[in-house]
N, C-alpha and C positions, 0 to 999 in steps of 0.2 A: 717490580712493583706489582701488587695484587691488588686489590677490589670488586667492587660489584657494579653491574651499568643497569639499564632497561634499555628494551628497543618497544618502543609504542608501537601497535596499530588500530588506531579507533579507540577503545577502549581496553582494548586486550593488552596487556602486560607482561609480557616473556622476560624472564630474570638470563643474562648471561655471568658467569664469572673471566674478567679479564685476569692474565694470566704472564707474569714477564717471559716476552720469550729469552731472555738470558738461562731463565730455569728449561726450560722445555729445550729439546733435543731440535731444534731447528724450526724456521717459523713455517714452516709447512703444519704442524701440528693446532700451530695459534689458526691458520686459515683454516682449519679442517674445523676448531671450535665454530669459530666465529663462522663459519657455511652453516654449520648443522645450527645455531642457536637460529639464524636470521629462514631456515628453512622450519624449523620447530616452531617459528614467529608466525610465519604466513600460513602454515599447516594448521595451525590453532585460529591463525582469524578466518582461515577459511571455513573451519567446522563452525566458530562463533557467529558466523555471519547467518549460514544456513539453517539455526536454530531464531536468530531474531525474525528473518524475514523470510519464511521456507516460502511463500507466494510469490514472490519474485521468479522464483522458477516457470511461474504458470504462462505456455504463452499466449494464451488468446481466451481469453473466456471476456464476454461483455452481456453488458446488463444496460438493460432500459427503463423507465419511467414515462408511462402516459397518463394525463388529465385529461375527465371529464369537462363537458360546459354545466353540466347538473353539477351543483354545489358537492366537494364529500366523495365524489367519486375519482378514482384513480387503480391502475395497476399496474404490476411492475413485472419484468423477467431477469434471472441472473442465472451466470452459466454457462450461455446460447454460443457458439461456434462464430459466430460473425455480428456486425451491428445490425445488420437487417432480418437476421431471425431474431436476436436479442427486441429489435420495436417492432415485431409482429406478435415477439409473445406477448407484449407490455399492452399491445394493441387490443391482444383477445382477453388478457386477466379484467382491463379497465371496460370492454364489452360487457365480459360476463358480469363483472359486476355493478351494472345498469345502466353505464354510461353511453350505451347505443354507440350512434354512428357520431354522436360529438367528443370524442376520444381524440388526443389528439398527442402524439413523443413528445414530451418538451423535455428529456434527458435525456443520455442514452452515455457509454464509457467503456473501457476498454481495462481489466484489468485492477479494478478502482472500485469507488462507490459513489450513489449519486443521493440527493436528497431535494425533498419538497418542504418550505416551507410558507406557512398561511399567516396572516392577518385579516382584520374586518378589510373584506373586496380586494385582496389579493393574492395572488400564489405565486412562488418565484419559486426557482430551482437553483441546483450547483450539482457539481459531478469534480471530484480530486482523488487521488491514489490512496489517502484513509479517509476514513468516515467522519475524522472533526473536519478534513480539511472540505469536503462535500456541504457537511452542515453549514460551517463558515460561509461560506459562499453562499449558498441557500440565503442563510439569515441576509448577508450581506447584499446581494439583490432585490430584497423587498423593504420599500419604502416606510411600512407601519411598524409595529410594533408584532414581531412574528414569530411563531414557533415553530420549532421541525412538526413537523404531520406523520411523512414516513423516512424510511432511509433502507436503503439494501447497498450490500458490497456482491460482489465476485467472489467465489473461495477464497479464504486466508487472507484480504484484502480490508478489514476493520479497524485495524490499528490507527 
């Protein structure tokens, strides 16, 4: 009996051809296919994989987000070796940019991305592994009607 199968992984599709072993010279042959197809399978979802999400690889980069108490002011760091130089950088961008000493983390993430979102007398934040899921969260924590303001990820972490 001949035909054709799929072996799924994910989305990746490896075609094998099933093969009677009556025809072949002993099923040793049939398990040599069928190794090499289900090895050709995982070979291919592994290179497939490393092309959707090559950030995954990254292991430690984190990013911060701090507000001002002056309306409009805020700063952010991404990139930073650890969470605590990641909210010192966030700490000096929302300084320099006039926010003084009322500067204050209200995000910070590991690998991800974070977002601020405003409405009339509010600001809420979110931090998630891509950038809708940060936003989402953002909108979703502020009680008015609100829009993102800013948003930063990590390397290769925007999806």
């Amino acid at each position: 009996m001949a035909g054709a199968g799929a072996v799924t992984l994910g989305t990746l599709t490896t075609l094998y051809r099933v093969v009677d072993p009556c025809i072949m010279k002993g099923t040793l042959q049939v398990k040599r296919m069928l190794t090499s197809a289900a090895v050709l399978g995982a070979t291919a979802a592994a290179v497939f994989a490393g092309h959707i999400a090559p950030a995954q690889a990254q292991s430690g980069n984190y990013g911060a987000i701090a507000v001002s108490v002056k309306p409009g002011v805020y700063g952010y760091a991404t990139d930073y070796g650890s969470y605590a130089d990641a909210e010192a950088g966030a700490m000096a961008a929302c300084r320099r940019g006039g926010g003084g000493g009322g500067c204050d983390v209200k995000v910070s993430y590991r690998n991800g991305c974070g977002a601020i979102a405003i409405s009339r007398g509010w600001w809420s934040y979110g931090s998630a592994s891509t950038i809708g899921g940060a936003k989402r969260e953002a909108l979703n924590n502020n009680p008015g009607n609100a829009y993102i303001k800013h948003w930063n990820c990590t390397s290769g972490y925007q999806l």
